[in-house]
C-alpha positions in Angstrom: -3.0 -3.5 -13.0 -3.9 -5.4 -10.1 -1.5 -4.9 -6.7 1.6 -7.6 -7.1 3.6 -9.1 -4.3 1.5 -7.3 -1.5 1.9 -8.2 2.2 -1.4 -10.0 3.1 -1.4 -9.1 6.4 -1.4 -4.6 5.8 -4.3 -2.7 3.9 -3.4 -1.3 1.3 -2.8 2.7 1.2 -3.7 5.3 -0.9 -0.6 7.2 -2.3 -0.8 10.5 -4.7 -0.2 10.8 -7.6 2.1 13.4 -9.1 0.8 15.6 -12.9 3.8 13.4 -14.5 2.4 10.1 -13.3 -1.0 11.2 -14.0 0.6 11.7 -17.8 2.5 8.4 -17.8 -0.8 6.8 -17.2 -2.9 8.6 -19.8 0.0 7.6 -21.8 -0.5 4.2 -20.9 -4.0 3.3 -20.9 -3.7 5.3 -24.9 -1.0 2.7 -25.4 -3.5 -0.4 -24.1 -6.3 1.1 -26.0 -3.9 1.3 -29.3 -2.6 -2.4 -28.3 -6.2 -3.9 -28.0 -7.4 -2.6 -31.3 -3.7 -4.4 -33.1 -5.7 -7.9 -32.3 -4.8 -8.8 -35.6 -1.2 -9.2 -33.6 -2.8 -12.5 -32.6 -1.6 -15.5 -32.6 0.8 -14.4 -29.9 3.4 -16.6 -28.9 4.8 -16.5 -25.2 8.2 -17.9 -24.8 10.2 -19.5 -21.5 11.4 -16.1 -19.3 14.0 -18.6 -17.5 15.8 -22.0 -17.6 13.6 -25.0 -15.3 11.1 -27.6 -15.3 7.9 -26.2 -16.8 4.7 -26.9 -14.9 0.9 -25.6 -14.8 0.0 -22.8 -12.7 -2.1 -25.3 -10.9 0.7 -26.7 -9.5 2.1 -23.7 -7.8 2.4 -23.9 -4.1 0.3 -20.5 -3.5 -3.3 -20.4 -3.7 -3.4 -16.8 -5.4 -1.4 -18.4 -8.4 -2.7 -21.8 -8.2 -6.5 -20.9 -8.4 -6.0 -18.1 -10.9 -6.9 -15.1 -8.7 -4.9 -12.7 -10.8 -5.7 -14.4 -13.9 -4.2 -17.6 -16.0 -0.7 -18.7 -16.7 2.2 -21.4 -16.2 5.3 -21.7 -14.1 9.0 -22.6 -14.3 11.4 -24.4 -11.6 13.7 -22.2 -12.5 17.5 -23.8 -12.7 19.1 -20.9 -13.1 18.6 -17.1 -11.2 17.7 -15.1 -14.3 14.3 -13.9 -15.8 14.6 -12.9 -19.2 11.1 -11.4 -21.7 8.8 -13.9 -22.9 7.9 -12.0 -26.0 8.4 -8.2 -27.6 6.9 -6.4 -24.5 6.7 -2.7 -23.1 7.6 -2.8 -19.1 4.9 -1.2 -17.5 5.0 -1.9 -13.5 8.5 -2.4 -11.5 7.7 -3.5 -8.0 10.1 -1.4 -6.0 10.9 -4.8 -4.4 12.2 -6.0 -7.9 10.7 -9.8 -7.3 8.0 -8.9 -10.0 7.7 -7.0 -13.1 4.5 -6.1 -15.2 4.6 -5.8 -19.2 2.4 -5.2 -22.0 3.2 -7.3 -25.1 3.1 -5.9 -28.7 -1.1 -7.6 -29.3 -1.7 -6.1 -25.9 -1.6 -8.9 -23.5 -1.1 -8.0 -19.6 1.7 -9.9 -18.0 3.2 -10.6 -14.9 5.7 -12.2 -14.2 6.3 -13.0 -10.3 9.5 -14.3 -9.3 9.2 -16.7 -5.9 6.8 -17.3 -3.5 6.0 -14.5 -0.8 9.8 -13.2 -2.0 8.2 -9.4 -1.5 8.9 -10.1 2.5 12.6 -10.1 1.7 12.1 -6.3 0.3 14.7 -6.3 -3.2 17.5 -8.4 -1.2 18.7 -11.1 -4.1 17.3 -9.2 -6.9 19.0 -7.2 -9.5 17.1 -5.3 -12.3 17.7 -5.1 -16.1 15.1 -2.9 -17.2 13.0 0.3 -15.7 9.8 0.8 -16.1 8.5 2.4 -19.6 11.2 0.4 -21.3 10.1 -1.6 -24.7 11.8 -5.0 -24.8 12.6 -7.9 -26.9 11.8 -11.6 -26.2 15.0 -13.0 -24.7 16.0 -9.8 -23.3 17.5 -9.9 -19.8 15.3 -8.4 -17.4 16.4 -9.4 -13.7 18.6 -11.5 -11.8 18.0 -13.2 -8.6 20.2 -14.9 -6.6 18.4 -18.5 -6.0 20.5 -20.0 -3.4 20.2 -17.1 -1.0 16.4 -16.9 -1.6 16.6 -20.4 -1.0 18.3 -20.5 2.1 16.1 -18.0 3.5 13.0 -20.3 2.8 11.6 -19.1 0.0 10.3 -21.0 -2.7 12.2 -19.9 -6.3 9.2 -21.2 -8.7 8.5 -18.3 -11.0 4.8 -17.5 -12.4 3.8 -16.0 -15.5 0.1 -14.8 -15.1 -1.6 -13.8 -17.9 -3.2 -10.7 -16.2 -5.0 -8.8 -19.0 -5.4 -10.8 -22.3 -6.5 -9.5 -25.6 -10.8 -9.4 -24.9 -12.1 -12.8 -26.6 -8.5 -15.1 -26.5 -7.5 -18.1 -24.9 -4.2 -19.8 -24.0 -2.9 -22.8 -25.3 -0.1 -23.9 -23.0 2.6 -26.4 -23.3 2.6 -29.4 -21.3 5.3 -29.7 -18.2 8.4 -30.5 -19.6 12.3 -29.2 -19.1 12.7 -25.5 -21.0 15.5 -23.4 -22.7 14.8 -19.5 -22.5 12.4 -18.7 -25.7 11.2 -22.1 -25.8 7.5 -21.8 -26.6 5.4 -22.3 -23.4 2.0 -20.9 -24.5 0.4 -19.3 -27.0 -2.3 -16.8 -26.9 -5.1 -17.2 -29.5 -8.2 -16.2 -30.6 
């Protein structure tokens, strides 16, 4: 999966990998491959991770997200400091600075959910995680917490992305116009 929540400003380093990660990401990519081939899975239906104000990806106020660098997706305002699963997913990256988690839904989409704008710089303060990595999950399950008037008060914008990273080969997204959302309300759809 693509880096998440990286400091512009450093390169990025090679770090080894241990025999048990190398496992874990055999076990992975079998897991990926396995997910692909369940297309049938599809249509899959991608529900609101948090409370807030709906809006297109085009509207987020960082280029990456906004021009679709990492791939497509929507965002929510959030109005309240809690991210729950947008569908039955496998949680397959943690960022160690817990503003950004990576999952695998059951047809095999890639998502990430990013919590914040350049919130990596304030290195996990705010955050509180629900889940680990390797965990499976179901939609409306709570996965973090983040405390938005802190971030706030620190400068940091709060709008939250959900990036399609790694669709299902030959889908599309159908996504919901901007509108005010309750957690599982439908906010795309991924189709073939």
């Amino acid at each position: 999966m693509i880096g998440i929540g990286f400091d512009k400003k450093s390169a990025v380093q090679a770090v080894p990998v241990s025999t048990v990660e190398q496992k874990e990401t055999v076990k992975t990519v079998e897991a990926r491959e396995e997910a692909q081939e369940e297309t049938a899975a599809l249509p899959e239906e991608i529900g609101a991770f948090t409370k807030g104000d709906l809006i297109g990806i085009e509207e987020v106020n960082d280029q990456t997200f906004a021009r679709k660098v990492l791939g497509d997706g929507i965002a929510i305002v959030p109005k309240e400091g809690a991210i729950y699963a947008p569908a039955d997913a496998d949680v397959e990256i943690v960022m160690d600075t817990k503003h950004a988690l990576g999952l695998r839904t059951k047809a095999g989409n890639g998502i990430l959910i990013h919590v914040g704008i350049d919130t990596v710089n304030l290195g996990g303060r705010y955050f509180t995680l629900h889940t680990g990595q390797g965990r499976s999950v179901k939609k409306g399950e709570l996965l973090l917490e983040f405390d938005q008037e802190k971030i706030k008060a620190e400068g940091y914008d709060t709008t939250t992305s959900l990036i399609i990273t790694e669709p299902v080969a030959d889908s599309r997204l159908e996504k919901e116009a901007d509108k005010p959302v309750q957690v599982g309300d439908r906010i795309l759809e991924i189709v073939k």
